[in-house]
C-alpha positions as CSV (number, residue, x, y, z in Angstrom):
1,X,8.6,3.7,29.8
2,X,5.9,6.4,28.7
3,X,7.9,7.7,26.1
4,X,8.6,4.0,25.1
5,X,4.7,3.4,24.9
6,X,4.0,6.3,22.5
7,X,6.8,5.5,20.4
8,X,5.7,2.4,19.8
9,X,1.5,3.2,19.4
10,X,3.1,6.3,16.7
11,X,5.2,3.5,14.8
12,X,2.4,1.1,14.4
13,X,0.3,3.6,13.6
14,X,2.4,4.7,10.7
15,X,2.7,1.3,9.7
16,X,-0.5,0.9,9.4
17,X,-1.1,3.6,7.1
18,X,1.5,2.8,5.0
19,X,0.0,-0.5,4.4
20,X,-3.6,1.1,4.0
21,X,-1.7,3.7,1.4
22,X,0.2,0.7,-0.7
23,X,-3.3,-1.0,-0.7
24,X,-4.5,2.3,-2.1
25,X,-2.2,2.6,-4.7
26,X,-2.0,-0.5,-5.8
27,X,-6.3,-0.2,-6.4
28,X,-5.3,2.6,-8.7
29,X,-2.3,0.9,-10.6
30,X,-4.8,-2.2,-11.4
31,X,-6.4,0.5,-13.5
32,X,-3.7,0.6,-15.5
33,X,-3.0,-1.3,-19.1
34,X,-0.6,-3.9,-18.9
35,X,1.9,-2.1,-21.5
36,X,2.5,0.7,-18.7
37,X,2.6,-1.5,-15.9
38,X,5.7,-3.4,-17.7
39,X,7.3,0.0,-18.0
40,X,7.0,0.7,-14.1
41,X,8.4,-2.6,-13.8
42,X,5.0,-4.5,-12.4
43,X,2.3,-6.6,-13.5
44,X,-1.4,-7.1,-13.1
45,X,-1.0,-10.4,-11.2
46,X,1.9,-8.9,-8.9
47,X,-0.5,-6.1,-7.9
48,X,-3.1,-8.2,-7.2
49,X,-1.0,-10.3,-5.1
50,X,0.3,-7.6,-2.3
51,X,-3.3,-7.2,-2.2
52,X,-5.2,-3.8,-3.2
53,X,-8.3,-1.2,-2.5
54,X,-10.2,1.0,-4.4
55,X,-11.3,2.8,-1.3
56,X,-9.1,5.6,0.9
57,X,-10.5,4.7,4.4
């Protein structure tokens, strides 16, 4: 049960710094022109929607 219990804290934890990371990077792809961000396959609006940071912690 223990080993169940820290698996499960370590996932969420990850999670959650995946989703602090994509906020992250999506801060510093808004910083972008819109030319490149249609190369990479994104827009301004689509970044804007998932949500973004300009801020590590």
């Amino acid at each position: 049960m223990a080993n169940s219990f820290l698996r499960n804290a370590f996932n969420r934890v990850v999670e959650a710094r995946e989703r602090q990371m994509a906020r992250y990077v999506n801060g510093a792809l808004l910083s972008l022109d819109a030319a490149t961000l249609k190369t990479i396959g994104t827009s301004h609006e689509e970044l804007r929607r998932k949500g973004a940071s300009q801020y590590l912690f």
